[in-house]
Structures are given as structure tokens and as C-alpha cells.
N, C-alpha and C positions, 0 to 999 in steps of 0.2 A: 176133242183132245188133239186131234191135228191142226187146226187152225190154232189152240195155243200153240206147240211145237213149232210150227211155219212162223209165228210171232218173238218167237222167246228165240227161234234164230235167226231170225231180222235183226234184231235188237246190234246194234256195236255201241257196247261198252266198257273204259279200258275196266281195270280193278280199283283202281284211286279214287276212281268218279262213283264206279258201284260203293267204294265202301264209304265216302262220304256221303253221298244220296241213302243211303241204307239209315244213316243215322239217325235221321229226320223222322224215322215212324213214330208208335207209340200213341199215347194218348187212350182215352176210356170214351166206351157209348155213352151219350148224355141223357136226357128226357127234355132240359128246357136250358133257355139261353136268355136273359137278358142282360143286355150292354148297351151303353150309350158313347156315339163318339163324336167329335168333336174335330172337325176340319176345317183348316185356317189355309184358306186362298191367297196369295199373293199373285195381283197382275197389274204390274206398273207402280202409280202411286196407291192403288184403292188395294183396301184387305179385305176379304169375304169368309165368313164365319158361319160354318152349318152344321148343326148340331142332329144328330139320327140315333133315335131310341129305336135298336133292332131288338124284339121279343120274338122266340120262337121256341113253339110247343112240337118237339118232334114226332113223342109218342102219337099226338092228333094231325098231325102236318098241318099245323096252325103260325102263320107269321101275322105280325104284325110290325111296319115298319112306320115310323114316327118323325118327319124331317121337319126341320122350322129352321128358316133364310130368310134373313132382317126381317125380323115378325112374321113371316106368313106360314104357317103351319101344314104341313101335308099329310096323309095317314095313307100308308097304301095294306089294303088285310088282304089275306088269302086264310080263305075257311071254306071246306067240304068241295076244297077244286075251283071255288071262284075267285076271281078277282076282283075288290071293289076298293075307288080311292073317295077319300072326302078331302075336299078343297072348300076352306072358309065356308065350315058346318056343314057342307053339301057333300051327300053321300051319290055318289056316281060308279059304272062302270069304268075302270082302268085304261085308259089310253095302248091301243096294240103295241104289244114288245114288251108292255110291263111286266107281265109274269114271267119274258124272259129273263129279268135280270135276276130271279130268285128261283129261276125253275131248281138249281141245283142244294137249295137249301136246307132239304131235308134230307141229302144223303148222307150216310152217313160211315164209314170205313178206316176206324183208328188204326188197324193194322196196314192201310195201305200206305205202300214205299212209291215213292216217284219213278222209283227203279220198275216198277210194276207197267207204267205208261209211257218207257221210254223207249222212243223209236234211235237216240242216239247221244251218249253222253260223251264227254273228253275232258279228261282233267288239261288242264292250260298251264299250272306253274301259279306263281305270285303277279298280281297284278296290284294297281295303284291308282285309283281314280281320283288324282286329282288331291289326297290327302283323306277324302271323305270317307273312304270304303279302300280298303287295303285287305288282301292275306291270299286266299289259293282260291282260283275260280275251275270254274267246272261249268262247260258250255254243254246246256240241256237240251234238246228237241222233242217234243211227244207231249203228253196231256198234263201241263202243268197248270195248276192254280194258283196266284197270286193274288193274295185280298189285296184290295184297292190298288192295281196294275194293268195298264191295257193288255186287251193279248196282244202274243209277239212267237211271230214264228219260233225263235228261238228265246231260249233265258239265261244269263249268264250268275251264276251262282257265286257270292264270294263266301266264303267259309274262314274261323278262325283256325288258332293253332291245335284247338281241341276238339274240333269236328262240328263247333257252334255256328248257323248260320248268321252272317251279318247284315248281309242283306243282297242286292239284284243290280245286275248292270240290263237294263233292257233297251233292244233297236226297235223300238214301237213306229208306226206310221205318222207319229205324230214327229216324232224325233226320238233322241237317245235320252232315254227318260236312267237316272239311279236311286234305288229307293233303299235308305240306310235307318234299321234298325238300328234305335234308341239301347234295348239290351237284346243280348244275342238271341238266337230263335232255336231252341233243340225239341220242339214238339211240329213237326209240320200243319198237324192236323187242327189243332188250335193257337193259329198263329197272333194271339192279341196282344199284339206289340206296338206303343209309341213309336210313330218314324217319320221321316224326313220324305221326299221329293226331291229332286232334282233334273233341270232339262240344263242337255247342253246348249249354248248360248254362245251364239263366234266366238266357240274355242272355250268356253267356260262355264262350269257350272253354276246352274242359279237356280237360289232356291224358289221352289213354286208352290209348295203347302207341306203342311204338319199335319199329323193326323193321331191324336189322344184320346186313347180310351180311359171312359170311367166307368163305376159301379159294373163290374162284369162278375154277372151273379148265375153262376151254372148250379142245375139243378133245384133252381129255386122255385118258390111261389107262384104262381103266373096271375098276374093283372088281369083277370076274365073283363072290367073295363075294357081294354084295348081290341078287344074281339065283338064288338056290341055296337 
């Protein structure tokens, strides 16, 4: 109980930021997850197209991930704590670090607010990037999750006029990546939203992939193929 309290008054957060951050909870415990998405690379003149059927049994903390890049098909499963991938039919162990990219895939906490893992939030006013992503940002610091985002020390939050998230200005190590949601995001916990990409580019944004989900089927049937 004391190291909450010592944390909860760490925490600087004005009111604007809590109460937009606050709005993003919500969402219900699931049992299973399948979706497929579909990621459209731009770099230079060539386009690259990867398509990833993620299945995932939480009840059993059972994943199966499915990717396929100009024909070559990948499978990476996680069953009973292992990890094993197939590469063109061949069933192998997982190359080191792969279980890290899904260690967190089974947890699972609809009620949790951002505001919960924030070491320091500020609301900023109206910003404008560029045309792409406009309305009220809210600069985050502490344990935030972004599907398909590098991490980033900090995250710059843009929000509508109705407390709808639109989407992210991030200062990644790669460069200043903007990632603008297709329609607005007011579930943080199941964020499966069409969106855009964006690196800045001497002084401009350019696009660098799309990323569409299809058939996202929660609670449904599970493909016991996909685990075999």
C-alpha cells in the first residue's frame, strides 16, 4: 500500500489530461481473438504487402501467429509455455527474442486506464500536424501500449472534440513517426483500427504503410488446426 501511495504521488498529472486519458478504458474480458491484418509497406519505388492471421486462445494462453511475405509463409505458436516456428513446412524452435514480441498477449485488463501507468501526463492545447492529425494533444510518459508503434519514451496523444482518440505523434529513435487512425479509437483496450503511418521526411510527412484489419472475430471458434 505504500509503494502505491509513493507512486500515485509521483504521478504529475494536470485534470484535462486525466480526464481525457480516463476515457479510453472500458472494453470486456474475452476468451479468444481472431483477426487478420494486412500491412502495405511503402519504401521508395517497391510496395510490400504482409498479411498476419493472429489467433489467440486466452482462456489456454494459446497463440498462434500466421504471416505470409511475397508467398513465404511463417507460423510462429505458443502452446503449454513453448515456442515453436514453421518455416516452408518445417517445424522448428523460435529464434531468441520471439516470445518476446508476444510475451504480453495474454494479459489481459479492460478496466485498465493509461492514467493507471502514468509517470507524467500534460495536456498541450490544439496541435496540427501537418493537416493529417489535428485537435488536442496530451503528452504521455509511463507504460504505454501502442499496436504497431515503436516504443518511445514519450507519446503524444491527439484527441477529438469528444474525447475520441485520433491517433499518435511519436519521437521514436527511428525518427518522428504519426500514426492517424482511419475512425476514431474510444476503446483503448481493443484498439482494432485501420491506420495510416507517417515519418517525417526533410520537413514532411510521408507516407510509409497502412495497416487493415479484416475478419476480427472475438469470442469465436478457435481453428485447433492452427495449434497442431
Amino acid at each position: 500500500m505504500a509503494a502505491l501511495l509513493a507512486f500515485a504521488s509521483a504521478q504529475e498529472i494536470d485534470p484535462r489530461a486525466r480526464e481525457l486519458l480516463e476515457g479510453l478504458g472500458g472494453g470486456e474480458q474475452i476468451s479468444t481473438l481472431d483477426t487478420t491484418m494486412i500491412t502495405t509497406t511503402y519504401m521508395g519505388d517497391e510496395t510490400f504487402t504482409t498479411s498476419t492471421r493472429l489467433v489467440v486462445d486466452y482462456d489456454n494462453e494459446r497463440l498462434a501467429a500466421v504471416m505470409d511475405m511475397m508467398g513465404m509463409q511463417t507460423t510462429v505458436r505458443i502452446v503449454d509455455g513453448n515456442v515453436t516456428m514453421v518455416l516452408m513446412g518445417m517445424t522448428m524452435p523460435a529464434p531468441p527474442g520471439t516470445a518476446d514480441q508476444f510475451e504480453d498477449m495474454f494479459e489481459q485488463d479492460p478496466s485498465r486506464s493509461l492514467v493507471d501507468a502514468a509517470e507524467r501526463a500534460t495536456f498541450d492545447g490544439a496541435v496540427d500536424y501537418g493537416g493529417l492529425l489535428v485537435g488536442d494533444q496530451v503528452t504521455y510518459v509511463g507504460d504505454a501500449t501502442v499496436m504497431n508503434a515503436p516504443e518511445a519514451p514519450e507519446i503524444r496523444y491527439v484527441f477529438g472534440a469528444s474525447g475520441e482518440l485520433l491517433g499518435a505523434h511519436i519521437p521514436a529513435d527511428e525518427g518522428e513517426m504519426l500514426m492517424v487512425f482511419d475512425e476514431p479509437v474510444t476503446d483503448f483496450s481493443m484498439p482494432f483500427t485501420d491506420m495510416r503511418l507517417y515519418m517525417l521526411t526533410d520537413g514532411a510527412w510521408q507516407l510509409f504503410s497502412e495497416v487493415a484489419y479484416q475478419d476480427v472475430v472475438i469470442d469465436g471458434p478457435i481453428d485447433e488446426g492452427l495449434f497442431q
